[in-house]
C-alpha positions as CSV (number, residue, x, y, z in Angstrom):
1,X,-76.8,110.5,104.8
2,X,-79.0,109.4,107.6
3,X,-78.5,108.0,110.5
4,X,-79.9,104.2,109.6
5,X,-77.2,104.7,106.6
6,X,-74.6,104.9,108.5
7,X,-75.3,102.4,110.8
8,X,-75.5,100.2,107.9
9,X,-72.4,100.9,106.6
10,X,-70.8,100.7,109.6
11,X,-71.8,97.1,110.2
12,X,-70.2,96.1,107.3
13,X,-66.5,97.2,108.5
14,X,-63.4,98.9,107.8
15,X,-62.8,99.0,103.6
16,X,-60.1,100.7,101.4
17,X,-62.6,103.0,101.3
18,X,-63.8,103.7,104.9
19,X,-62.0,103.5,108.3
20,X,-63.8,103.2,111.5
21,X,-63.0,105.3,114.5
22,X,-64.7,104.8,117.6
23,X,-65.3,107.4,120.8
24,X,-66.8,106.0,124.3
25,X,-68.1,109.3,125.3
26,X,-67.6,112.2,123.2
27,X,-65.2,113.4,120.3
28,X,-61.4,113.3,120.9
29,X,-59.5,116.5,121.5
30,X,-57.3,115.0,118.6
31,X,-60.1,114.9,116.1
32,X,-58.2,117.2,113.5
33,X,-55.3,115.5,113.9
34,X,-56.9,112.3,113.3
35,X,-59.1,113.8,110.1
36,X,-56.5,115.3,108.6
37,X,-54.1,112.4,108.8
38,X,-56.7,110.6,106.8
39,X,-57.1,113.3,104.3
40,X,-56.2,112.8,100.8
């Protein structure tokens, strides 16, 4: 996936499917937590 994908996708919001996360500088230290909380 590209980055112009994404973007796309993203614009079009949260889904059943998809849940957006957003940083203001750089990753969370809590990343792993967050990911695998999210995991199926």
């Amino acid at each position: 996936m590209d980055e112009k994908t994404i973007k796309e996708i993203l614009l079009k919001g949260e889904r059943v499917t998809l849940e957006c996360k957003k940083a203001k500088a750089e990753m969370p230290k809590s990343i792993w937590q967050t990911y695998s909380a999210f995991a199926k």
